[in-house]
C-alpha positions in Angstrom: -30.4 40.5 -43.1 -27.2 40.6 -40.5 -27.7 42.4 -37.4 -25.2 44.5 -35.8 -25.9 45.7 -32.2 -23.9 48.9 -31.7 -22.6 49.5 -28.4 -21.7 53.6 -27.4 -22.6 56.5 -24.4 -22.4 58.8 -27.6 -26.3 59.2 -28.5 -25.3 61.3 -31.4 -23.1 58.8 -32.9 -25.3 56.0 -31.8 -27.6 57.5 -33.7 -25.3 58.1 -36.8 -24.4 55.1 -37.0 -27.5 53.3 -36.5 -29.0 55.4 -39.6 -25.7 54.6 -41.5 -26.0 50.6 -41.1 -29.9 50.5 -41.3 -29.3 52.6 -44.9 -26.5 50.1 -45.9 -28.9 47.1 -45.3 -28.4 46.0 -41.9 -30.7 45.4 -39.0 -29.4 47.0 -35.9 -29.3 46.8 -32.2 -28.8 49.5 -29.8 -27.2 49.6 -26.5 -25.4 52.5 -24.7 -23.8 50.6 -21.8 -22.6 47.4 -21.0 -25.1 46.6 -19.1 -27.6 46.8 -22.1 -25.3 45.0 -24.5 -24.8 42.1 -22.1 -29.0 42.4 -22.1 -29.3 42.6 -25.7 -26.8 39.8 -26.3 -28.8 37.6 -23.8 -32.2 38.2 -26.2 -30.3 37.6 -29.3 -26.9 36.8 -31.2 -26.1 39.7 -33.3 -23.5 38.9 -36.5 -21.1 40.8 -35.7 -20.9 43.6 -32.7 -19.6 47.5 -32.6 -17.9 48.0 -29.5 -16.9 51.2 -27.6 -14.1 50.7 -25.0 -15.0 53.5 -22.8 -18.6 52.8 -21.4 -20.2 54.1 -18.4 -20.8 51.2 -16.4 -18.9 48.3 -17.6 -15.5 48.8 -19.7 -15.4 47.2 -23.1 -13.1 44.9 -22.4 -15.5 43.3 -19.3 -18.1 43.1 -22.5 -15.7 41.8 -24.7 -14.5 39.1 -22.4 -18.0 38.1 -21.1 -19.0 37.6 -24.7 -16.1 35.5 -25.8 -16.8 33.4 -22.9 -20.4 32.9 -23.5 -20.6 29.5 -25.9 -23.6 31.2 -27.5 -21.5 34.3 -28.2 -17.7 33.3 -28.5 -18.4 32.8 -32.3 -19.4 36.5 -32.9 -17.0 38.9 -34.2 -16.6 42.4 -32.3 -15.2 45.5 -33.6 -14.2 47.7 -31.2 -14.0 51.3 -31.3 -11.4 53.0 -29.7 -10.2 56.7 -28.9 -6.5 57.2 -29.4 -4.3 56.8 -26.6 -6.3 53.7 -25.7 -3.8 51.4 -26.6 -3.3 49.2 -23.7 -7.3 48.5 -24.1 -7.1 48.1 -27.6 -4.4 45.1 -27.0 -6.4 44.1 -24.0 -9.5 43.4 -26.3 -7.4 41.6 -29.1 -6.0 39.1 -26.7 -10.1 38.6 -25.5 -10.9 37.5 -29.3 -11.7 40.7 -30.5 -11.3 41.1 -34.5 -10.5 44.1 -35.6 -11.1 48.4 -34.5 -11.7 51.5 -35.9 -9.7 54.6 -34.0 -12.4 57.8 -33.1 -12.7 60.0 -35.4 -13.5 57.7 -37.9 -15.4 57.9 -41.1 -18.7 56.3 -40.8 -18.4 55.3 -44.8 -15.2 53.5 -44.0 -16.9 52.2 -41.1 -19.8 50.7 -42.6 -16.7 48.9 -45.6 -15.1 47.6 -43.0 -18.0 46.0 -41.1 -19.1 44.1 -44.5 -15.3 43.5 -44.9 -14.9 41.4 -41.3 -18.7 39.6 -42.0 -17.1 38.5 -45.1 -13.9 37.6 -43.6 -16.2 35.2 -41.0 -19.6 34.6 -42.8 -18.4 34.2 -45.9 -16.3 33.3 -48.4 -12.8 31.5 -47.9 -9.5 33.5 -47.6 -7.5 32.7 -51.0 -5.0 30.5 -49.3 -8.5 28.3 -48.1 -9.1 27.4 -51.8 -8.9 23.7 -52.5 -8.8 20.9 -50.1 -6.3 22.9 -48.0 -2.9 23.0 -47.4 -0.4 20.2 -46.3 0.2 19.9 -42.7 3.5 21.2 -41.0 4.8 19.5 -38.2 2.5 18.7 -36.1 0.1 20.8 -37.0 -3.2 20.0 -39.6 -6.0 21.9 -40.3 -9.3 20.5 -42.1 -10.6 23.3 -43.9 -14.1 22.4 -45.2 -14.9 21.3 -41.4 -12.9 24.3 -39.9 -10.9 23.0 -37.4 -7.2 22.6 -36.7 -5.4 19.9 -34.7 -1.6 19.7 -33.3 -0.7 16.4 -32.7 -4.1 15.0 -33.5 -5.3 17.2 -30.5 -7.9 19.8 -31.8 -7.4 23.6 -31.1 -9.8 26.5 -30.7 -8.9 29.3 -32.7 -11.2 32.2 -33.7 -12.2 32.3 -37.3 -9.8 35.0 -38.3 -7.2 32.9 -36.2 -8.1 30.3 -38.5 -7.7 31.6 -41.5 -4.4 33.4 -40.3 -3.0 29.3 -39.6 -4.3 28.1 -43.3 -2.7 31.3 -44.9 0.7 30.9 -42.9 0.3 26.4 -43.6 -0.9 27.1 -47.3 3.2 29.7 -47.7 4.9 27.6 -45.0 9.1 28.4 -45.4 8.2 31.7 -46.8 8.5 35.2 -45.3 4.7 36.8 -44.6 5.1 40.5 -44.3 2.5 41.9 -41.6 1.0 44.0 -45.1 0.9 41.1 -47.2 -0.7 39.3 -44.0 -2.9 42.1 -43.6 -3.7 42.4 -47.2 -4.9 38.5 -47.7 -6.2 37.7 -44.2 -7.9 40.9 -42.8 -8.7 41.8 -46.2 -7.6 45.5 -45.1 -4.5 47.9 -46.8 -1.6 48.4 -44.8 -3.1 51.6 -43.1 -5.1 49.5 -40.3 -2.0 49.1 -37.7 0.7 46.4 -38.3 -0.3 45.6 -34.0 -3.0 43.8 -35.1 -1.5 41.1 -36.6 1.0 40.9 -33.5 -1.7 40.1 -31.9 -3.1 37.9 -33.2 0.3 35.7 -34.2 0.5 36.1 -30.6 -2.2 34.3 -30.0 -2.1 31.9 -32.1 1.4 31.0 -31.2 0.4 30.6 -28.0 -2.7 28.0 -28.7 -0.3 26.1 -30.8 1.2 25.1 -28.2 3.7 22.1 -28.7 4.0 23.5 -31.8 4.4 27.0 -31.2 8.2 27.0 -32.0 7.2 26.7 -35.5 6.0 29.9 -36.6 8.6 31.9 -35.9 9.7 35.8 -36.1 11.7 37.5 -38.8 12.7 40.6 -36.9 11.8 43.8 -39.0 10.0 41.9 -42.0 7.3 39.1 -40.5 6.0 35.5 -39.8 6.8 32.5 -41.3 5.2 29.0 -40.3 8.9 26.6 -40.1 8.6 22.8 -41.1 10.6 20.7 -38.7 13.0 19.5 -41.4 13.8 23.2 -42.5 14.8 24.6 -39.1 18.0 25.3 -38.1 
């Protein structure tokens, strides 16, 4: 059974939401600081965390960050929740490792889709584009998929698995135009309605941990991403 600690100051919605997962078949773990999440997380890994950005003690970010520092944690995925106008935080937390967020108000039903939706994404099966023994490399870049890791020139990188899968599903089309919905219809699993700033993000990021590579995927302003081979660039 997959245990979610939920992290928020709101008791009622602590409490909503701890009903809602428990009723969808999850075991849950509460906290309503950062303090007690960091305690919880030091008792036990959840699979997967529900984070609220604005806590009383620590921010969400601080929690975020400690826990994709910690070894033992940097594999769990974290959800953050967010009230609007909390946009600097909400980029804040993807460049930490966060996966995805849900904006307050939210429905809790979508919530509770979503949150089998990103244990899926990481847990379970392979993105579409993982099928097979994976694609061919570009450049300097390979990725082993059954092992899942990725190397650029032979030097192996750590992405996040949602980082991962964005590479392999970028490798798998390389030369062709990825449209942030398409990207966020076959990576993230989610329609268009979850904001086209997440996958910014996260291209963002892993442009950056591409390194000597990183001039390969490249920008089509006002349409998407496309990962380059060497011998098609201009």
């Amino acid at each position: 059974m997959p245990a979610i600690l939920i992290v928020d100051d709101e008791r009622d919605l602590l409490s909503v939401l701890d009903f809602n997962l428990r009723q969808a078949g999850f075991e849950t773990l509460l906290a309503a600081s950062g303090a007690e999440a960091l305690a919880q997380l030091r008792r036990r890994v959840p699979d997967l965390v529900l984070l609220d950005l604005m806590l009383p003690d620590l921010s969400g970010t601080e929690v975020c960050r400690t826990l994709k520092s910690d070894p033992r944690t940097r594999g769990v995925p974290v959800m953050m929740l967010t009230a609007k106008g909390e946009e600097v935080d909400k980029v804040v937390g993807f460049e930490l490792g966060a996966e995805d967020y849900v904006t307050k108000p939210f429905s809790v039903r979508e919530l509770v889709l979503r949150v089998k939706a990103l244990l899926r994404r990481v847990h379970g099966a392979p993105a579409p584009a993982e099928a097979g023994r994976g694609p061919e490399p570009v450049g300097a870049i390979r990725v082993d998929v059954e092992a899942h890791r990725a190397f650029v020139a032979g030097e192996e990188v750590t992405l996040t698995p949602l980082e991962f899968r964005l590479l392999v599903t970028l490798m798998s089309r390389a030369g062709r135009v990825q449209s942030r919905e398409q990207l966020l219809q076959d990576v993230w699993e989610m329609s268009s309605e979850l904001e086209t700033r997440t996958v910014d993000t996260h291209v963002k990021r892993l442009r950056e941990k591409l390194g000597p590579a990183r001039d390969l995927l490249e920008t089509v302003r006002g349409v998407g991403y496309r990962l380059v081979p060497p011998s098609e660039r201009d």
